[in-house]
N, C-alpha and C positions, 0 to 999 in steps of 0.2 A: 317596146315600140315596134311598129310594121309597116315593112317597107314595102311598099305596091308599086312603084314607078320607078321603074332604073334605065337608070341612063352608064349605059358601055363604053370604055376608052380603050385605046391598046396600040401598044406600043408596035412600031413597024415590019417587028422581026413575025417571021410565017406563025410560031407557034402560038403567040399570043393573037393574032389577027384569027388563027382556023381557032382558037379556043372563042374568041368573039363572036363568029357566028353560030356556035353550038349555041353559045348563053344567051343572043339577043331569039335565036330558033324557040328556045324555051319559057325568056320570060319576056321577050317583046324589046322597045327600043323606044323610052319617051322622050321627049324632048330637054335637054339637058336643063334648061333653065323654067318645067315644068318637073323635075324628076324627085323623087324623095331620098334616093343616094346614089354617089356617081359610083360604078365601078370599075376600078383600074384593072386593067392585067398587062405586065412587063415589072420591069426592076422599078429601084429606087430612082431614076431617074425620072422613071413615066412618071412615078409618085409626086413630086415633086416638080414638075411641068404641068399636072394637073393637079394642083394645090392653088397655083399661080394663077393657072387660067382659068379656075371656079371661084376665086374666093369673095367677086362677087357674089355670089349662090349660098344660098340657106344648106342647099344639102351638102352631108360630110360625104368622106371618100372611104371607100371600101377598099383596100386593095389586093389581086390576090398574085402571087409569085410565075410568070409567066418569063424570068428574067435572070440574074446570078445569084447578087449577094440576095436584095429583099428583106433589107432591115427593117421597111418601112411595110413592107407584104405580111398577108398570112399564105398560109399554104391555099393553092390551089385545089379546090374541088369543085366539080360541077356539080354536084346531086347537095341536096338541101341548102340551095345558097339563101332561100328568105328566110330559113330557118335558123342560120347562122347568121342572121344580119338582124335578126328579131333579140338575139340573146349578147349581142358584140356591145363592148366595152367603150367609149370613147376618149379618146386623148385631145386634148385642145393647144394648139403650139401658135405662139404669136413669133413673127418673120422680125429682123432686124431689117433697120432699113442704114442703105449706104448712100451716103450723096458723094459723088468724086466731081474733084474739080481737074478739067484736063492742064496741060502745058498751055493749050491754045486758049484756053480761058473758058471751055466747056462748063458746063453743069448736067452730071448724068444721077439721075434716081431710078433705084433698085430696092427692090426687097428680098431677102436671103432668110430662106427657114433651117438653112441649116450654117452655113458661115459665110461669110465675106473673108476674101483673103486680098495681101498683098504682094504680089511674086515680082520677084526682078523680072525683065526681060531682056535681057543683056547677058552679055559676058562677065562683068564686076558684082559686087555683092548689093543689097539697096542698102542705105542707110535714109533711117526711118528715125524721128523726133516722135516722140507718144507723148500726147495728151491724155487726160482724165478728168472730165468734166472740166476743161479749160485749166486744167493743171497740169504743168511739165510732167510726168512721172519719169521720164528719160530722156537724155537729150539726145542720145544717138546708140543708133541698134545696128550692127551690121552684121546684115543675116542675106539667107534667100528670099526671107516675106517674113510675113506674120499673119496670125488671121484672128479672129474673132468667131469661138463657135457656140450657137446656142447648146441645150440641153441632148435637146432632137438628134443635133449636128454634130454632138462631140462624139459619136462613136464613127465619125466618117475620117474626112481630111485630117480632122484635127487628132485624132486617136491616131492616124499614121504618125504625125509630128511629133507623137510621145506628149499629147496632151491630156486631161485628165479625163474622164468619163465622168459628167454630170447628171445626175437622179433626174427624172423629166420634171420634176417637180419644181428642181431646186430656181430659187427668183437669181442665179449667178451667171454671167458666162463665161465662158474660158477666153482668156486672151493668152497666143502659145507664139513661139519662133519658128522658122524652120531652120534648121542648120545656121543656127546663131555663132558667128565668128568673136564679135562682140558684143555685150560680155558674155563670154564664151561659154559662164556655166549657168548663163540667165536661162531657165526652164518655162516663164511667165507669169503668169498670173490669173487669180481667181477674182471677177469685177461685178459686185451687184448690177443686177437686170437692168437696175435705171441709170446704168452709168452712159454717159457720152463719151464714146473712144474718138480721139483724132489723130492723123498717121500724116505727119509731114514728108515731104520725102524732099531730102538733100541731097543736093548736086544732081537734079533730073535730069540735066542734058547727056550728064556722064553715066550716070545709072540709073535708067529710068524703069518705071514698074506699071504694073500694068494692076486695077482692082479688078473682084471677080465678086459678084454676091449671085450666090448657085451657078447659073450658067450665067447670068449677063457681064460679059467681060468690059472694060472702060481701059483703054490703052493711052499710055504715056500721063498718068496717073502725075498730079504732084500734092495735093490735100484731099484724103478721103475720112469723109464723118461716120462714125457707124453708132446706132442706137437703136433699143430695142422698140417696138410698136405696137403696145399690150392692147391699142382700140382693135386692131388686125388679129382674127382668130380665127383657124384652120382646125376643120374636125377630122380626125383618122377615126377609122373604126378597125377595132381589133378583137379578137377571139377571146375567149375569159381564159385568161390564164396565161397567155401567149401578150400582153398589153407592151406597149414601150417600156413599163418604166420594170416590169420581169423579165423585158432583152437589156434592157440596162446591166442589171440587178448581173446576170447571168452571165454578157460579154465579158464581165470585170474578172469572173474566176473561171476563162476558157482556159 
């Protein structure tokens, strides 16, 4: 496939904004909701901010490493970039969606391509009632959170948590603790794609949490729903050889 109409993003910081105007200097700057693929430069962050704010858009996202980690980047080069965008791979990753119910009787909706989590934000630990598909599976967790990571997401938060790392492929996703007090040697859980997770949180006034799906945060949190949204589909474009599910494959035996 060839890509004639690109449209440039980039993250705040100087290197990625002067690498920006080298690229729009060379291949021009279409209008993004005329473009044939967006191209990112910055970290995983930018990636994933612009996931969010395209995914109306037909075109998928190029991204190249302008940033740290860049799990979600390829290596940055300027020279043969349509050449490299003619021969790239793509990966398709559907976002979970959270709805949180606040203390004050809120209703906030999100979409999270890589986890939703739940964090105390207090001094006390939360203690969390888990649902699965409207089934108890625990009646009380007391931990610092919990989160819920897709395939995409599990080599991020959820891999610091000592969660597992999932093949991009696989239709599961990790449900992990943080610092699980009780039960103390509870590690998680592995939950088909189509599961509906619910996270009650008890005694909110005493230890209240806060939900998080990517950046959108939802403060003083007391019922958050999370499920996946396989109509919602996000395209990365990746280098052959270099795809998600070969940094998957790769991170598991750094």
């Amino acid at each position: 496939m060839t890509f004639e109409r690109l449209h440039f993003v980039a993250s705040a910081v100087e290197l990625a904004q002067s690498s920006m105007e080298r690229l729009i200097a060379r291949h021009g700057q279409s209008p993004v909701d005329e473009a044939d693929v967006i191209v990112a430069l910055g970290g995983d962050g930018l990636m994933l901010s612009t996931l969010h704010a395209t995914q109306h858009l037909p075109a998928p996202v190029y991204g190249m490493n302008r940033g740290t980690v860049g799990f979600l980047m390829n290596e940055y080069e300027e020279r043969g970039l349509k050449a490299r965008l003619a021969t790239a791979e793509p990966a398709v990753l559907n976002p979970l969606r959270m709805r949180a119910t606040t203390a004050e009787g809120g209703l906030v909706e999100a979409l999270a391509i890589n986890e939703v989590s739940i964090l105390r934000s207090g001094p006390q630990a939360a203690k969390l009632r888990i649902l699965v598909d409207g089934k108890e599976r625990m009646a009380e967790l007391v931990a610092d959170g919990a989160l819920i990571a897709t395939p995409a997401g599990s080599t991020a938060y959820n891999y610091s948590a000592h969660g597992p790392i999932l093949p991009i492929g696989a239709d599961i996703l990790a449900l992990t603790p943080m610092s699980a007090f009780r039960p103390r040697r509870w590690r998680g859980a592995l939950l088909p794609k189509a599961a509906s997770v619910t996270f009650e949180v008890r005694e909110p006034g005493k230890r209240p949490v806060n939900a998080v799906a990517d950046s959108t945060e939802v403060r003083d949190a007391v019922r958050v729903e999370v499920e996946s949204r396989p109509d919602i589909a996000h395209t990365i474009l990746f280098d052959p050889g270099h795809g998600l599910e070969e940094r998957l494959i790769r991170e598991q035996f750094a």
